[in-house]
Jmol script that loads the backbone (N, CA, C; Angstrom):
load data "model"
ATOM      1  N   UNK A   1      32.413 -55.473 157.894  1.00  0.00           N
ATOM      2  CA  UNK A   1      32.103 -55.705 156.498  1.00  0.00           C
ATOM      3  C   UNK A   1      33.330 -55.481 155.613  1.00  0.00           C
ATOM      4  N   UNK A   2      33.910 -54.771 156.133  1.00  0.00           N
ATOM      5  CA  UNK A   2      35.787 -53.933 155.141  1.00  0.00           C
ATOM      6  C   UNK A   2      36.054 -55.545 155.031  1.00  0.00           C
ATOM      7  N   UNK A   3      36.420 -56.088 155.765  1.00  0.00           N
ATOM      8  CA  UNK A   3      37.362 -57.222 156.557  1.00  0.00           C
ATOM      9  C   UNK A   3      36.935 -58.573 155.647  1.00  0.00           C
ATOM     10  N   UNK A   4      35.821 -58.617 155.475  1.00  0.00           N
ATOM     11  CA  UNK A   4      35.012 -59.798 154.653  1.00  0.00           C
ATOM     12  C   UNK A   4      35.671 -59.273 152.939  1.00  0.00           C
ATOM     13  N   UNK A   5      35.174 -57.762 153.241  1.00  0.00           N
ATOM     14  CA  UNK A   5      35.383 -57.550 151.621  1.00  0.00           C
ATOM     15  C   UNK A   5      36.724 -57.721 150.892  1.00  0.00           C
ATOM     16  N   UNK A   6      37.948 -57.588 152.104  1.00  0.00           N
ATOM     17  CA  UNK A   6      39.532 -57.172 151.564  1.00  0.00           C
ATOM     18  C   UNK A   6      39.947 -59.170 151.897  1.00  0.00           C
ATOM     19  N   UNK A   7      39.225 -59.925 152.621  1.00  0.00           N
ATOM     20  CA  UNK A   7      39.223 -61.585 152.953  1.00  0.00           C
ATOM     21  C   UNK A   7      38.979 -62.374 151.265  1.00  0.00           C
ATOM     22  N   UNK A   8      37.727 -61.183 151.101  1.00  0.00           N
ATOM     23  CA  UNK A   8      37.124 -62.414 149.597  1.00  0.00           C
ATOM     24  C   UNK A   8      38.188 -61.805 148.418  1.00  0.00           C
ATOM     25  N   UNK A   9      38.657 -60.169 148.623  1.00  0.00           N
ATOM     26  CA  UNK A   9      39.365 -59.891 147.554  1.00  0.00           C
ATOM     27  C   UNK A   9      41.300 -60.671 147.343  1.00  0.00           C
ATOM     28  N   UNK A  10      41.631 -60.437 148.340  1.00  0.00           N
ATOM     29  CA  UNK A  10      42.749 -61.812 149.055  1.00  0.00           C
ATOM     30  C   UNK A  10      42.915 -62.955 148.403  1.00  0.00           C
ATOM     31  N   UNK A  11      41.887 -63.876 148.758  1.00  0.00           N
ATOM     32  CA  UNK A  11      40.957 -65.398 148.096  1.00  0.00           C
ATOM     33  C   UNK A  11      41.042 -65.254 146.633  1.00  0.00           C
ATOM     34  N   UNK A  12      40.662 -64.102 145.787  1.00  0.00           N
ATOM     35  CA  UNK A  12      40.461 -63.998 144.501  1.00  0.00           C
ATOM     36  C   UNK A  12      41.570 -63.734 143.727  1.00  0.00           C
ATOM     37  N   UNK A  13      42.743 -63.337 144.332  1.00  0.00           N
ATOM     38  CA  UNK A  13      43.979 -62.709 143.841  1.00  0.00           C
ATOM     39  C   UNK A  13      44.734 -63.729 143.910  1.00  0.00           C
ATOM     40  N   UNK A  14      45.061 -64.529 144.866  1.00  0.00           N
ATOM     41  CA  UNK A  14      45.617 -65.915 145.514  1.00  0.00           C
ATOM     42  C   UNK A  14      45.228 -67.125 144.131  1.00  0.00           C
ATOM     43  N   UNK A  15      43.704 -66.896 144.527  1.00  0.00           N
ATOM     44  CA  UNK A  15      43.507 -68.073 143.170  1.00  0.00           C
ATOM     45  C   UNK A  15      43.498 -67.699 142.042  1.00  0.00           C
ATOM     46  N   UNK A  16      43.463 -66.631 141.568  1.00  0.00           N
ATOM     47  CA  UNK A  16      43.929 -66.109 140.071  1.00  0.00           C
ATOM     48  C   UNK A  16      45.121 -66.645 139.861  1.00  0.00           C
ATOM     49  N   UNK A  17      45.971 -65.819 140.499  1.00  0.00           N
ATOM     50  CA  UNK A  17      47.975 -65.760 140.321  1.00  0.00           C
ATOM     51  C   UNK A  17      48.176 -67.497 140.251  1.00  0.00           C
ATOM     52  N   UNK A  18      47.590 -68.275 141.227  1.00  0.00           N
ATOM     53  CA  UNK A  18      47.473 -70.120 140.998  1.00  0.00           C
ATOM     54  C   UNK A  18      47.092 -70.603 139.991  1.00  0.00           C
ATOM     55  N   UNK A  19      45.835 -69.997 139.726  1.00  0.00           N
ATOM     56  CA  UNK A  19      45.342 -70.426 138.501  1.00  0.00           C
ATOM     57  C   UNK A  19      46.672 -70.524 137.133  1.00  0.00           C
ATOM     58  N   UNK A  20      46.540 -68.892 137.082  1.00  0.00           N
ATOM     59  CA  UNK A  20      47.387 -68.377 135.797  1.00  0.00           C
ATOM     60  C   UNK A  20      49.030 -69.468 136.252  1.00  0.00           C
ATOM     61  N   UNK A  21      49.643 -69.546 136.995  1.00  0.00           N
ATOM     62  CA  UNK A  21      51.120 -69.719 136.982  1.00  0.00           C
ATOM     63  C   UNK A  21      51.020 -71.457 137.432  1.00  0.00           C
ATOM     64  N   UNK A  22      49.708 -71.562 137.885  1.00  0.00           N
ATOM     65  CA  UNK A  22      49.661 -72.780 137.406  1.00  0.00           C
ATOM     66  C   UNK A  22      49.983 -74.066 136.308  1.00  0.00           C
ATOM     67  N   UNK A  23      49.711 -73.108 135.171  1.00  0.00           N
ATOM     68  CA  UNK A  23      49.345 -73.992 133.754  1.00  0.00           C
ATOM     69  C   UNK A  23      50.883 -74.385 133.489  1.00  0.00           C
ATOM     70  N   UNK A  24      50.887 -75.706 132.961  1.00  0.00           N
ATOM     71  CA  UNK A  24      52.346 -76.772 132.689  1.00  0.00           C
ATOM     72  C   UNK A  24      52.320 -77.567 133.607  1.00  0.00           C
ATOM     73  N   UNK A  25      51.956 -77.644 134.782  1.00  0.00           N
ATOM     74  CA  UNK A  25      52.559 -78.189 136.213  1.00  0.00           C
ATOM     75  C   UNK A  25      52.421 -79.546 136.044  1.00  0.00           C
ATOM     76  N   UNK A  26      53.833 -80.269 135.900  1.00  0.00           N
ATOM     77  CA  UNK A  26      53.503 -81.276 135.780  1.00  0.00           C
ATOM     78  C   UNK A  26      54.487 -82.050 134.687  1.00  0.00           C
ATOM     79  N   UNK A  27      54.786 -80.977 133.817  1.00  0.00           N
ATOM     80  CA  UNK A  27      55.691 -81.343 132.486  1.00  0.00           C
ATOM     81  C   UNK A  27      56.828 -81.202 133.179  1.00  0.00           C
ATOM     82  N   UNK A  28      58.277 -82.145 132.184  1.00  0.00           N
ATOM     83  CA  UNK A  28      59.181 -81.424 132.708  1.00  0.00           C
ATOM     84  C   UNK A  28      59.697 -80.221 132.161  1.00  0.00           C
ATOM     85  N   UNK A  29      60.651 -79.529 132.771  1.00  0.00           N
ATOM     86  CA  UNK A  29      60.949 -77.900 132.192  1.00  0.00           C
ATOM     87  C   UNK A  29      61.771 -77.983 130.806  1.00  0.00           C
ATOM     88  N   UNK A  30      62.516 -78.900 130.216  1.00  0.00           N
ATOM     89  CA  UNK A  30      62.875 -79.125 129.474  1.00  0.00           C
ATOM     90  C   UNK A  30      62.784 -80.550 128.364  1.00  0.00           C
ATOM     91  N   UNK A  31      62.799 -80.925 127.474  1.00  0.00           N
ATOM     92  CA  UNK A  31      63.314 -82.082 126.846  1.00  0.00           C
ATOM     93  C   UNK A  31      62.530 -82.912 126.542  1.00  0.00           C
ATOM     94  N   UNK A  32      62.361 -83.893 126.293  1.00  0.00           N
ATOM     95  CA  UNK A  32      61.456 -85.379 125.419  1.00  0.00           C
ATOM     96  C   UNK A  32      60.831 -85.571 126.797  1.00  0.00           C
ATOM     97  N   UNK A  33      59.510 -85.804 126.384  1.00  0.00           N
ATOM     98  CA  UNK A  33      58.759 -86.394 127.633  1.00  0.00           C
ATOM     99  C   UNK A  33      59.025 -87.519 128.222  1.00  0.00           C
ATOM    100  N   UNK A  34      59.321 -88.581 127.002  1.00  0.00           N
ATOM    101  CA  UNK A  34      60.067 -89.504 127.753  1.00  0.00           C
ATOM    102  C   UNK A  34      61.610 -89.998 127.244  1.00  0.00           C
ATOM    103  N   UNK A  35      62.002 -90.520 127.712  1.00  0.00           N
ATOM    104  CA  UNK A  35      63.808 -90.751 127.264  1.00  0.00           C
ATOM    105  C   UNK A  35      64.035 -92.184 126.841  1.00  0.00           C
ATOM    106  N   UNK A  36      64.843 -92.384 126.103  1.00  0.00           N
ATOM    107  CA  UNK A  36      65.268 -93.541 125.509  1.00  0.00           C
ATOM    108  C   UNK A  36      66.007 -94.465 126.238  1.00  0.00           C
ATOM    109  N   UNK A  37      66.405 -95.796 126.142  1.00  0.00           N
ATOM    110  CA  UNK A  37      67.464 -96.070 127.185  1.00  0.00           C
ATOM    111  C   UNK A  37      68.405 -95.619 126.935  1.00  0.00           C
ATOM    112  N   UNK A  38      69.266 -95.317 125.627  1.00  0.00           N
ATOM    113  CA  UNK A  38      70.118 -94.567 125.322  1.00  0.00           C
ATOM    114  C   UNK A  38      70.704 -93.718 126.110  1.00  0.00           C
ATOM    115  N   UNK A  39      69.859 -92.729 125.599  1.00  0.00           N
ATOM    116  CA  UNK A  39      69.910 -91.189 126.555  1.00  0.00           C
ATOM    117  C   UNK A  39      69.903 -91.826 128.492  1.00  0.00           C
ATOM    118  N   UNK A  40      69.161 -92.656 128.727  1.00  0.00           N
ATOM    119  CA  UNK A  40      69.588 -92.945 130.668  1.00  0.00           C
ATOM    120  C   UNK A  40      70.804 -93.338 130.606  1.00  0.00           C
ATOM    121  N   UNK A  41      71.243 -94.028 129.283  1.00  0.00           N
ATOM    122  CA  UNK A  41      73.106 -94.604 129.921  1.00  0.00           C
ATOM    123  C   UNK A  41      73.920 -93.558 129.222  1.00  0.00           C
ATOM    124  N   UNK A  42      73.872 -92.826 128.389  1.00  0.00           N
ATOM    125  CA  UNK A  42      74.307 -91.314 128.293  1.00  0.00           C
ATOM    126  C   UNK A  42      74.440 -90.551 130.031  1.00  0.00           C
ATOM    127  N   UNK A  43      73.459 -90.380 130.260  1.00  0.00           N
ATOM    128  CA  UNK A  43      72.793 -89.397 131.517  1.00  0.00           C
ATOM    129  C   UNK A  43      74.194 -89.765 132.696  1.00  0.00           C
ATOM    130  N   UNK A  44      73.934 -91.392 133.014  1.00  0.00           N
ATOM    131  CA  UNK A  44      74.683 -92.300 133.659  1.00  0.00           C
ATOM    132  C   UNK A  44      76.247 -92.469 133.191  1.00  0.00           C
ATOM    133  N   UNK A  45      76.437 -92.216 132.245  1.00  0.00           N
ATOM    134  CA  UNK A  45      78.133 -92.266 131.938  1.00  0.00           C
ATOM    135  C   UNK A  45      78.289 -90.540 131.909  1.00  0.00           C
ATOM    136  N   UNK A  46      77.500 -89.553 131.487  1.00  0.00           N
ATOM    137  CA  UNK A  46      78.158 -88.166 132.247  1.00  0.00           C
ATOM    138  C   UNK A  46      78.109 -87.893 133.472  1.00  0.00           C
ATOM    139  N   UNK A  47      77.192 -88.635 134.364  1.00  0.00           N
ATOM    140  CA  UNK A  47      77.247 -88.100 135.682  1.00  0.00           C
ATOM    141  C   UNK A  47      78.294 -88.913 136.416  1.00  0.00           C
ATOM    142  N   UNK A  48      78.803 -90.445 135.741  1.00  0.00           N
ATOM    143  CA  UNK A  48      79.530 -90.681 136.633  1.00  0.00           C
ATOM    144  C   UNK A  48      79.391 -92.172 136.961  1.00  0.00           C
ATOM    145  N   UNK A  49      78.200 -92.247 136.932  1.00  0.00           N
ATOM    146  CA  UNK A  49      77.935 -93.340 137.329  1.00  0.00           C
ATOM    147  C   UNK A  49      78.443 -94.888 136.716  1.00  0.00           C
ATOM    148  N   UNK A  50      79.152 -94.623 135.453  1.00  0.00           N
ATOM    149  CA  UNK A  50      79.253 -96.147 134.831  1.00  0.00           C
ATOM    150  C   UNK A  50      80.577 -95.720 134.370  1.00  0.00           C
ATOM    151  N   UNK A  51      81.804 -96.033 134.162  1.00  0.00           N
ATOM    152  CA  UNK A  51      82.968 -96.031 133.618  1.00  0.00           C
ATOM    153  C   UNK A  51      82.429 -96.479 132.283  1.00  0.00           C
ATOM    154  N   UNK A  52      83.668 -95.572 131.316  1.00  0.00           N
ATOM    155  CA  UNK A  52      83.797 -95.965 129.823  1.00  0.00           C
ATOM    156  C   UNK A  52      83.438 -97.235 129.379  1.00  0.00           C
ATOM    157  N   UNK A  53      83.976 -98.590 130.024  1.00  0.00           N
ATOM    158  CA  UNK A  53      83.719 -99.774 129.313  1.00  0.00           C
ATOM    159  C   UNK A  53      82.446-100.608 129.460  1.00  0.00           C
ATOM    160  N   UNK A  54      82.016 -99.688 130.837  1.00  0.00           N
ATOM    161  CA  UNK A  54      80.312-100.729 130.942  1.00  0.00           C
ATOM    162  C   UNK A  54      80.095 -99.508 129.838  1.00  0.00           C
ATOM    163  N   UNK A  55      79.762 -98.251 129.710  1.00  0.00           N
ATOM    164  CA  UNK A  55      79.167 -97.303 128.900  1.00  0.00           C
ATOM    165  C   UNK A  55      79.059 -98.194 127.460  1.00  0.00           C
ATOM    166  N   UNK A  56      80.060 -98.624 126.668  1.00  0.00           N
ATOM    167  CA  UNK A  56      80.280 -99.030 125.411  1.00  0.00           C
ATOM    168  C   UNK A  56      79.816-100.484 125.545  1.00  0.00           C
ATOM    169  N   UNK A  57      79.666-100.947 126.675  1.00  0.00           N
ATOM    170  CA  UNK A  57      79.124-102.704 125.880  1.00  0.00           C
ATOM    171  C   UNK A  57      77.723-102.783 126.425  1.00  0.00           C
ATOM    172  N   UNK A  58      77.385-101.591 127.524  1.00  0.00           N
ATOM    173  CA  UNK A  58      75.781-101.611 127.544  1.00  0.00           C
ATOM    174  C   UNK A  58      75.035-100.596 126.404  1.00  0.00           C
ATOM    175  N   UNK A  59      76.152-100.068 125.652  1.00  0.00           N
ATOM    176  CA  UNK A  59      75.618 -99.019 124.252  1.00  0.00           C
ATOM    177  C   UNK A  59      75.514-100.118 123.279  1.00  0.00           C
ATOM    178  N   UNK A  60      76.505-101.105 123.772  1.00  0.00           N
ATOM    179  CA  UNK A  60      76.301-102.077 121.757  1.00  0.00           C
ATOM    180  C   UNK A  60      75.362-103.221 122.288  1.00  0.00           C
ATOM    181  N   UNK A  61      75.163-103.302 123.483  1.00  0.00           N
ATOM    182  CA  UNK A  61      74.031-103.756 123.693  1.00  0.00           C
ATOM    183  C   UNK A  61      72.613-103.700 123.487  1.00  0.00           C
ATOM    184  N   UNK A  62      72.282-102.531 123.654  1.00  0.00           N
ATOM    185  CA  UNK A  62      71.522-101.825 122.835  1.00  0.00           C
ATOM    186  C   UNK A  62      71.196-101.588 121.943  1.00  0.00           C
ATOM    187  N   UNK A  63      72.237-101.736 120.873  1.00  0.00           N
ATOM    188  CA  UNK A  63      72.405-101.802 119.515  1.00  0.00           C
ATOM    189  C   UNK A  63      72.077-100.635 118.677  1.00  0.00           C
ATOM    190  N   UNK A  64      73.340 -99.522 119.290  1.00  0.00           N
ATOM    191  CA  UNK A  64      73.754 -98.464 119.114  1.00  0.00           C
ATOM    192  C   UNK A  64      75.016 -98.302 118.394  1.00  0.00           C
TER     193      UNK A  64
END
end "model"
wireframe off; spacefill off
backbone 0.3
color backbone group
């Protein structure tokens, strides 16, 4: 009977702490829920991915 009782108390602690540290899951941890194209060819010319001159004619493309 211990064994059932310290099993269901286990179960109840487990899904509390889930419950509680649960809540957000799902958002991101920071920033605008969603992003502009802007901000992706920002993102993309700091990480690297696009040299200066695509950066500036896919920005005035944009019509930035």
């Amino acid at each position: 009977m211990m064994i059932v009782f310290i099993a269901v108390s286990v179960v109840v602690v487990v899904s509390l702490l889930r419950w509680l540290g649960g809540q957000g899951h799902g958002l991101p941890p920071h920033g605008p829920l969603t992003k502009t194209p802007l901000d992706i060819l920002k993102e993309r010319f700091a990480r690297g991915e696009i040299d200066k001159e695509e950066f500036e004619e896919r920005r005035r493309l944009l019509g930035d």
